[in-house]
C-alpha positions in Angstrom: 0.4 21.3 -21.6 4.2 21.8 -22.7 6.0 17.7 -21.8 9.2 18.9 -22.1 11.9 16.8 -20.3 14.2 20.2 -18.9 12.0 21.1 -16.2 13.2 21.3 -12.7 11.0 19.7 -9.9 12.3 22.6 -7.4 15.1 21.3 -6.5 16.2 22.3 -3.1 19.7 20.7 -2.3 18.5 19.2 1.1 17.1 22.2 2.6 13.9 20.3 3.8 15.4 17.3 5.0 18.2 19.2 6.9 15.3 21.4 8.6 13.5 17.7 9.5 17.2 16.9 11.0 17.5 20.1 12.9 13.9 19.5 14.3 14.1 15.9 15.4 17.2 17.4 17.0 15.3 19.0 19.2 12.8 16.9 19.9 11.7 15.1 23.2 9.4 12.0 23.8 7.3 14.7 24.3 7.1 16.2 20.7 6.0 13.0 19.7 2.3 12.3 18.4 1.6 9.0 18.1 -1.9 6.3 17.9 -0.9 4.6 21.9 1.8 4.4 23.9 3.3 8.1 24.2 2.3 10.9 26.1 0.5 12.8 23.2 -1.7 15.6 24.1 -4.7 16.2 21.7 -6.0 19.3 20.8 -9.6 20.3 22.7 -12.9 19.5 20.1 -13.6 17.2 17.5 -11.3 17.0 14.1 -13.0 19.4 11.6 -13.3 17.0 7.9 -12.7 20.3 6.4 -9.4 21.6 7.3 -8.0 18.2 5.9 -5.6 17.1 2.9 -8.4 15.9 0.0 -7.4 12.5 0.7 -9.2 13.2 4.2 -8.8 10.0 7.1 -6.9 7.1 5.4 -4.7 3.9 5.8 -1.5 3.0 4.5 -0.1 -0.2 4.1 3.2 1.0 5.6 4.1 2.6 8.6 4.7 6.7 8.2 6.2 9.3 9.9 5.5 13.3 9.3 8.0 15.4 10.6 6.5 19.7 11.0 9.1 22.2 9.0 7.5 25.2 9.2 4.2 26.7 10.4 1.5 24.5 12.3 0.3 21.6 9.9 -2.4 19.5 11.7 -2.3 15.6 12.1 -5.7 13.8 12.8 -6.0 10.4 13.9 -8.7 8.4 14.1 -11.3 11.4 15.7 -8.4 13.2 17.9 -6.3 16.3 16.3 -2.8 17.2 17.6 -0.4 20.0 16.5 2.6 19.1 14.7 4.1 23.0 14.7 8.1 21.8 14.7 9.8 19.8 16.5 6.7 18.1 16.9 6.5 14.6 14.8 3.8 12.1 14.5 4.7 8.3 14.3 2.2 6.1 12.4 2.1 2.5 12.4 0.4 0.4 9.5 -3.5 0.7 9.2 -3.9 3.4 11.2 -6.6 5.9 10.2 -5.1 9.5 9.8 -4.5 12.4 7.4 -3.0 16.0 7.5 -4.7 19.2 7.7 -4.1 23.2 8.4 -4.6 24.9 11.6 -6.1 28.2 10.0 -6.9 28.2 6.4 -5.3 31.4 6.2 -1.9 30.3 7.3 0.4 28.0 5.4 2.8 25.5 6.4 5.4 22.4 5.1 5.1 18.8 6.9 7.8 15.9 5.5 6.0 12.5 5.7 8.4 9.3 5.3 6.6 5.9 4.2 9.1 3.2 5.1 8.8 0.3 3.8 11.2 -2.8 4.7 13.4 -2.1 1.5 13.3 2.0 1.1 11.7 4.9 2.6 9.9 8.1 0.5 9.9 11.0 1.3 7.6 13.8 0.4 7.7 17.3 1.4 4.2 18.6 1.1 3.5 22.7 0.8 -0.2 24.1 1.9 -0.9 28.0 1.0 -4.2 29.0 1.2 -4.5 30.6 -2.0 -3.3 27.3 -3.9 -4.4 24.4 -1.2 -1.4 21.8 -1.3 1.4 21.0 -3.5 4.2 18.3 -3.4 7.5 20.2 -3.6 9.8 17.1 -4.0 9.9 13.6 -3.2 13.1 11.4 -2.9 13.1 7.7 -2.5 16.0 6.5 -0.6 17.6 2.9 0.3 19.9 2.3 3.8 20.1 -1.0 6.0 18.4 1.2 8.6 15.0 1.4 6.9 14.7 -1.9 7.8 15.3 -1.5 11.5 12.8 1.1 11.5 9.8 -0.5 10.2 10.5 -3.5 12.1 10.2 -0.8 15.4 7.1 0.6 14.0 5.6 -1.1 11.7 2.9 -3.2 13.9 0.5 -1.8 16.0 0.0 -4.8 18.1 3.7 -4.2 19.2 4.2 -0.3 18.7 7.2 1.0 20.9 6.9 3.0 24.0 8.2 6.5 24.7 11.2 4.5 26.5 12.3 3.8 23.2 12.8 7.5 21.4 16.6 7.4 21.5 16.5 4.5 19.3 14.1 5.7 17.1 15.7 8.9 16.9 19.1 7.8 16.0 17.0 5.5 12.9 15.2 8.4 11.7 18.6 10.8 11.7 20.3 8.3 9.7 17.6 7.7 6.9 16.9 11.8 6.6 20.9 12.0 6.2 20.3 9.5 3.5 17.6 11.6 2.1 19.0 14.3 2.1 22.5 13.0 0.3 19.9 11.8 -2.6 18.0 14.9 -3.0 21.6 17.1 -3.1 22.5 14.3 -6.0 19.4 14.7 -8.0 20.7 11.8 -10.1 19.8 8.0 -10.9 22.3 6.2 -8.2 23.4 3.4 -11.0 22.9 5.4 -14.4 24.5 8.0 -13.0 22.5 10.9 -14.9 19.1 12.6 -13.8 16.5 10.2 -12.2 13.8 9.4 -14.4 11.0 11.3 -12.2 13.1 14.4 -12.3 13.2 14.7 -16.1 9.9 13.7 -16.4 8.2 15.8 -13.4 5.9 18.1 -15.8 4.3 14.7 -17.3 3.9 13.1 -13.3 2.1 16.3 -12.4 0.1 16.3 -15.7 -0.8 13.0 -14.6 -1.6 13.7 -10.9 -3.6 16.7 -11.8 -5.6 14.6 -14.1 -6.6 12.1 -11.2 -6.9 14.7 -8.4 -9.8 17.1 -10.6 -11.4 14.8 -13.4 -12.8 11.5 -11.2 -15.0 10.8 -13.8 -13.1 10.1 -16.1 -11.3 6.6 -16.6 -7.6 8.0 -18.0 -6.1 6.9 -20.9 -2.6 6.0 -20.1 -1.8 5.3 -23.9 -3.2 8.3 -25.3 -1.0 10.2 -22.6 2.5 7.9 -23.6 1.8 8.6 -27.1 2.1 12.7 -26.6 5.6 12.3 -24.4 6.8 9.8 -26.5 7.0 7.3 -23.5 5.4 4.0 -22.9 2.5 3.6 -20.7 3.9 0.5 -18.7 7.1 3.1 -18.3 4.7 6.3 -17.1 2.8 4.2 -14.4 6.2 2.5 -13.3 7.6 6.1 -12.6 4.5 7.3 -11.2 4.2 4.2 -8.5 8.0 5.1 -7.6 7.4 9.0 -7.0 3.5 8.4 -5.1 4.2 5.1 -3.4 0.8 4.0 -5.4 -0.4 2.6 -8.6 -2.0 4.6 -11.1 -4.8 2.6 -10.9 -5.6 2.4 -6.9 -4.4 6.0 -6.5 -7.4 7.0 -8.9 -9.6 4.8 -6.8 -8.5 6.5 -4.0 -9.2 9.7 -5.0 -12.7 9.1 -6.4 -13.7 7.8 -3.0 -13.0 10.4 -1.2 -14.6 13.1 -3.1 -17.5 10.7 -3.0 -17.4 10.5 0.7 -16.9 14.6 0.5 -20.7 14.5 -1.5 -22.0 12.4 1.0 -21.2 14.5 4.0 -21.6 17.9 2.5 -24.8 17.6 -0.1 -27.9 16.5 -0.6 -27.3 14.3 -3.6 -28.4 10.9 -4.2 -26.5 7.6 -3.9 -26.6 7.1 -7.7 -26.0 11.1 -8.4 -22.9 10.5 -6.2 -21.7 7.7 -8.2 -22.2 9.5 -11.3 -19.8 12.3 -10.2 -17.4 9.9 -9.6 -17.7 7.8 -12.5 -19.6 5.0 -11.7 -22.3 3.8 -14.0 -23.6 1.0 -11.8 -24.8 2.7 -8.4 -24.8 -0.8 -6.5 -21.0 -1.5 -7.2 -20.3 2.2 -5.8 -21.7 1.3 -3.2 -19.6 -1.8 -2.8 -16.7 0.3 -3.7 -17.6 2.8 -1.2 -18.1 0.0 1.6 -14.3 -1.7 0.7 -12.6 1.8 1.1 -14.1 3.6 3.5 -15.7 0.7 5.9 -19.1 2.2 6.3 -21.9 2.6 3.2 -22.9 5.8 2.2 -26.1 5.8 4.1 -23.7 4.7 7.3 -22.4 8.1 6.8 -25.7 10.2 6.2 -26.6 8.3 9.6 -23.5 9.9 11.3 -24.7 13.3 10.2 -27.8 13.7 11.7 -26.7 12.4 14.5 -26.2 15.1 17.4 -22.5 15.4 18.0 -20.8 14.9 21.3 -17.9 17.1 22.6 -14.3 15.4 23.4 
């Protein structure tokens, strides 16, 4: 694996947020999917687990929004699917179960998804082809007094805006995807004035992410990685939090869980087989693990399987 800082993290001046912009353009209340309140119009049958993004159904701590650029990328939440084929967006409020997916494996598309949080927003652009599965192809993290606004008019389920209010949160999202867009065409660190520290050392966050998307088993050596860059360790997992939103640390839990939740619904393997792949010695705190993350146990979800399905 070649660490050298020159790389370029496809840079694409803007394009994908301008095409967001153009899209929520044209967007009606309509075009929006979201958990309650909107007119939403789920697709016919159940969500299929295996059309999803590895990280399958799963919370965040702060509200999202995903935003269709090209093709027909798939939004599931909870058990309902809906299309998100552009101008079509889906609006996410905090704890919400929900992940991405493809329509047909055989057809690729790009979603944007915004996390906001009450200080910035970050935004990924996130690439499926069927020969490849997905890639990021850039993030930006972006300040603006608006963000706030926005996540106060999201952010709770128990008080999640109506379809009434889609002007307001129209204009909110145009102005943070301007601001996106203005610090993707900069490419540079706002205050240092020279290239962020993610974008000279891309090659060394994807080492990274490739290491704790394929090898779950394996509990990863942070210093053994900082002494072949030449970096720090506290430094790496700083600038991998800032470009995934995450910690090293619960990202690789993250992961680990749900390939063990992919085990239990598609083999045959036992409880403490499972946790082996995965890399857990002790079977009983897997299960505990299992339990925290996913809020069923791994027999809870063996249960589920054999248990005839109903149509929507």
């Amino acid at each position: 694996m070649d660490f050298s800082t020159h790389d370029n993290p496809a840079d694409s001046q803007g394009q994908w947020y301008r095409m967001a912009i153009e899209h929520v353009l044209q967007a009606s209340e309509k075009d929006v999917i979201a958990h309650t309140g909107w007119p939403s119009r789920a697709m016919r049958g159940t969500a299929d687990p295996s059309h999803r993004y590895p990280l399958n159904l799963h919370q965040t701590h702060a509200p999202e929004i995903c935003i269709g650029l090209s093709g027909r990328p798939i939004l599931d939440i909870d058990q309902q699917r809906y299309s998100v084929a552009p101008p079509r967006l889906g609006i996410l409020p905090r704890q919400v179960w929900h992940s991405e997916g493809f329509w047909r494996r055989n057809q690729s598309y790009r979603m944007l998804w915004l996390r906001i949080t009450k200080k910035s927003v970050l935004g990924t652009v996130m690439h499926y082809r069927p020969d490849h599965g997905w890639d990021c192809l850039e993030r930006h993290d972006a300040q603006s007094p608006v963000v706030r606004q926005l996540f106060d008019c999201i952010g709770n389920a128990d008080h999640f805006p109506g379809s009434d209010q889609w002007e307001l949160i129209r204009g909110q999202l145009l102005a943070i995807l301007g601001q996106l867009a203005w610090q993707s065409m900069q490419s540079v660190d706002p205050v240092m004035g020279e290239p962020s520290a993610i974008t000279r050392h891309h090659t060394v966050l994807e080492h990274l992410k490739d290491q704790l998307d394929n090898h779950f088993e394996h509990t990863h050596d942070l210093e053994q990685l900082a002494k072949k860059t030449r970096l720090t360790s506290r430094y790496i997992a700083r600038m991998f939090k800032a470009w995934t939103g995450i910690s090293v640390h619960r990202y690789h839990i993250q992961q680990r869980m749900n390939h063990a939740m992919l085990l239990c619904r598609e083999t045959d393997l036992l409880v403490k087989e499972i946790a082996h792949q995965v890399g857990y010695d002790d079977s009983l705190y897997f299960s505990r693990a299992f339990q925290h993350h996913h809020r069923c146990s791994p027999s809870d979800v063996r249960k589920k399987l054999i248990t005839p399905k109903t149509t929507l």
